[in-house]
C-alpha positions, -999 to 999 in steps of 0.1 A, spaced: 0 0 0 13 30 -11 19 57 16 -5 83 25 4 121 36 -12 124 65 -41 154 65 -37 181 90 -51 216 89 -21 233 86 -37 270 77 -56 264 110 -16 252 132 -1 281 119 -26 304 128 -14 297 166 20 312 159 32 350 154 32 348 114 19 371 99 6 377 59 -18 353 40 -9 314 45 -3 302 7 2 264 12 21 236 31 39 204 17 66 180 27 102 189 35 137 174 44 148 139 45 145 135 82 129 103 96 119 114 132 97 143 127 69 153 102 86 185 87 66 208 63 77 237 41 47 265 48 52 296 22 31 329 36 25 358 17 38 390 37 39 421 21 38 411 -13 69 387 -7 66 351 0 85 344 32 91 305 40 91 290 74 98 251 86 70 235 107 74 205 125 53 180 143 75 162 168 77 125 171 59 116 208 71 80 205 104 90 206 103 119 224 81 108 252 82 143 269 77 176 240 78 199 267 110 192 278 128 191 245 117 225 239 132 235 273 160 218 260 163 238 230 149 267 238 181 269 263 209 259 238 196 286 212 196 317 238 229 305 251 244 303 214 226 332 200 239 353 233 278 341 222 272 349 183 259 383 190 293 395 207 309 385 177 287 384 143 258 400 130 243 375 111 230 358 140 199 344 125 220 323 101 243 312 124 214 296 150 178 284 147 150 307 151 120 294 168 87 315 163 68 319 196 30 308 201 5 339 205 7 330 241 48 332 240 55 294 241 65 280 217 47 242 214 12 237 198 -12 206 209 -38 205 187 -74 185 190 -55 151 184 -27 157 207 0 167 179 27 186 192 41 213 163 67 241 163 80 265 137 115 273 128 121 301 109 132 288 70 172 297 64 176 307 33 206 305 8 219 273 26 215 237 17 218 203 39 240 178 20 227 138 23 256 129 0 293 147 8 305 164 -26 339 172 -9 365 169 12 361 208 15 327 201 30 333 177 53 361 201 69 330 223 73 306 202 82 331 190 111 341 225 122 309 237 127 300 205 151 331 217 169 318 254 171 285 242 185 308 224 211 325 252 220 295 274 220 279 250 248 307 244 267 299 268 291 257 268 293 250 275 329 235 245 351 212 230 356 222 200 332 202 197 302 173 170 302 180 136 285 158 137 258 160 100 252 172 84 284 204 64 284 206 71 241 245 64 240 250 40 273 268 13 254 265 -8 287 229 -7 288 232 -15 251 247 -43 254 232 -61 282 200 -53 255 222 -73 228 228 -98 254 194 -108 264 182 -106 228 207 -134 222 196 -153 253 161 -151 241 167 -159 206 127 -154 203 130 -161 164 152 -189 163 177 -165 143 209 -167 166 226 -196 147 223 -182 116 243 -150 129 270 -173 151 297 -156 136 282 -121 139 271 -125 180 310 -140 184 325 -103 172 299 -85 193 310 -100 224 349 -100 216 341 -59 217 325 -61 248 354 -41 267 350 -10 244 313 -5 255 324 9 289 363 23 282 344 63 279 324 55 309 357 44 333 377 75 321 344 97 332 349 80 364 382 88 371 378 122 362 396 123 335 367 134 308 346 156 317 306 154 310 298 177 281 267 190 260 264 169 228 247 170 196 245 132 196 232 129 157 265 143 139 257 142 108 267 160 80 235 163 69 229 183 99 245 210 91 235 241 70 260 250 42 262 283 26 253 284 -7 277 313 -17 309 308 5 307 269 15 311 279 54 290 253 73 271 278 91 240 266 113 242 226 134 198 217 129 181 185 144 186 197 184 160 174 195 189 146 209 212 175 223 220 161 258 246 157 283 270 133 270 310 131 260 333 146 233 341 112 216 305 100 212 300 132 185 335 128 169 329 91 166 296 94 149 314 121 125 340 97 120 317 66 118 294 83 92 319 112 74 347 92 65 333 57 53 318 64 17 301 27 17 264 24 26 256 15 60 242 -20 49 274 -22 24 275 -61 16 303 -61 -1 328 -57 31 360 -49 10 341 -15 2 346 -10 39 376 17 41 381 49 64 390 74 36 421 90 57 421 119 39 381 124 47 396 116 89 419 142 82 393 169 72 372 157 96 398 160 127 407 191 113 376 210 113 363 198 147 395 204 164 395 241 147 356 247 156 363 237 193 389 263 193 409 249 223 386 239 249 391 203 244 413 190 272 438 162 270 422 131 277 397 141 253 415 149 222 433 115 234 404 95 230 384 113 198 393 81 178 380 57 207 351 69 197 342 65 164 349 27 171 324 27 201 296 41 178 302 19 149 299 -11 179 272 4 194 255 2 164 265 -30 154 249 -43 185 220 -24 182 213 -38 142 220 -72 158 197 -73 184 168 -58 165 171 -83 140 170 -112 166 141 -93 180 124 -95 145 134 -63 130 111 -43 148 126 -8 155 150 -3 127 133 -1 95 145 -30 67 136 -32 32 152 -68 27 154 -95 47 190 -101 67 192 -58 61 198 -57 97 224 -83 95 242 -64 69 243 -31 85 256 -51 116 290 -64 97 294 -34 78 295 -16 111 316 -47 125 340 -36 97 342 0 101 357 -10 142 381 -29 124 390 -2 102 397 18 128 415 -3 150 441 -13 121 445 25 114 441 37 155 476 48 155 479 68 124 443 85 133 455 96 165 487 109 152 471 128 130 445 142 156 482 149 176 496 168 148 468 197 146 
């Protein structure tokens, strides 16, 4: 069955929000695949003016109201940085457009929850890297964003999605899907449960170090992707970090690791052809480059020490993740093949090995900058 656009009554959303000028239409936007995100064009002044309106996902984001809190901080506390040093701060941050009543979340009759981003302009979202150029961009301005947040004033920021990168937890999921085995599917994937549990020390290394005080707890994006960045159509400058919703406590390596796990592999994530699995080192090198020049200095030892660390603990979190959903009968991640889970775990599998064959030259390189 083919799929249906759901039908809202967008004219009668918007009218909750401070836009003014005649409402023109509404229609699909993005490539996201949490939210329901709509272009809405208004006519104001004789110029059609764009805005981005969202409904947010309530199964995965079981409290709205939070999130915004969440958001709502780490916007006034990077707007409030940008303005002591640029004036195009609306380019450089999201803009959310306040509710008549000043808030800035709508429930409607059927207990939606929407919000409305003002549209940037002149600036595109990438879901395929043209250039090393652009990855160095797309990396610095994940480091900015670090920077900008390292010193938001308590209290801690709410965990949007509780325990989202506790690797432990994780795997003590992965383990009891295997126990279970509630498809009969574990013997077909021997081979594949045997590596999983060979990386078993890595899932807690970040964890320890936390412990002992030698990294510290930081404010992380947690979805670095480079498709998550706003690039600027005329100069190339990756210029605004989107998708805040999973911006949470967390540590430095978990966002470098899921830039490096994601920026510098060109295979698909369900690659089957495991020889296509290669880091591109000179794609790590851009990529170490730009977040180490965006965080302009802030990082601290132990953390720049274990940046590559982490790109192999998100390639095995996931790896145990797309393992344990497929003995669970593939119900979280979506598949459009059967094994597709399987797949993604080994290609993920691959990318730890990757790293750890190349672990020395990818931290020398992070030393040299």
């Amino acid at each position: 069955m083919a799929y249906k656009e759901p039908v809202h009554d967008f004219y009668g959303i918007c009218s909750n929000f401070r836009i003014y000028g005649d409402f023109l239409k509404a229609s699909p936007f993005g490539s996201g695949h949490i939210n329901d995100t709509y272009k809405v064009l208004y006519s104001q002044a004789g110029m059609v003016v764009p805005y981005v309106l969202q409904k947010v996902n309530t199964n995965i984001f079981k409290d709205p109201h939070l999130l915004m809190d969440n958001i709502c901080r780490v916007i006034d506390h990077m707007r409030s940085k940008y303005s002591e040093v640029s004036k195009n701060v609306t380019r450089r941050t999201l803009t959310l457009i306040p509710l008549k009543t000043e808030r800035y979340l709508f429930k409607d009759k059927n207990d939606n929850y929407w919000r409305v981003f003002l549209c940037l302009e002149n600036m595109s979202t990438y879901d395929v890297v043209e250039s090393r150029d652009m990855v160095y961009q797309g990396a610095r301005a994940f480091g900015r964003f670090q920077s900008l947040l390292s010193d938001l004033p308590e209290p801690r920021l709410h965990e949007t999605i509780p325990d989202f990168h506790n690797t432990p937890l994780r795997f003590e999921t992965f383990e009891k899907a295997v126990e279970e085995d509630i498809m009969n599917r574990a013997a077909g994937v021997k081979k594949d449960i045997e590596a999983c549990m060979e990386l078993k020390p890595y899932a807690t290394k970040i964890l320890e170090l936390h412990k002992k005080g030698l990294i510290p707890e930081r404010i992380c994006h947690n979805d670095t992707k480079l498709n998550n960045v706003m690039i600027d159509n005329e100069t190339g400058e990756g210029k605004c970090v989107l998708d805040l919703d999973t911006v949470m406590p967390g540590f430095i390596a978990y966002d470098f690791g899921e830039l490096v796990r994601t920026g510098s592999c060109v295979a698909e994530e369900d690659e089957r052809d495991i020889s296509k699995i290669v880091i591109n080192m000179d794609m790590f090198e851009a990529i170490a480059g730009g977040f180490i020049d965006g965080a302009g200095g802030f990082l601290e030892k132990e953390e720049k020490e274990n940046l590559v660390l982490g790109g192999i603990l998100m390639a095995f979190e996931n790896a145990i993740r797309f393992l344990a959903d497929y003995l669970q009968n593939d119900v979280y991640f979506k598949i459009h093949r059967p094994l597709q889970n399987v797949d993604r775990t080994r290609a993920q599998l691959a990318i730890v090995k990757e790293i750890e064959k190349k672990y020395d030259i990818m931290c020398n390189i992070i030393d040299n900058i």
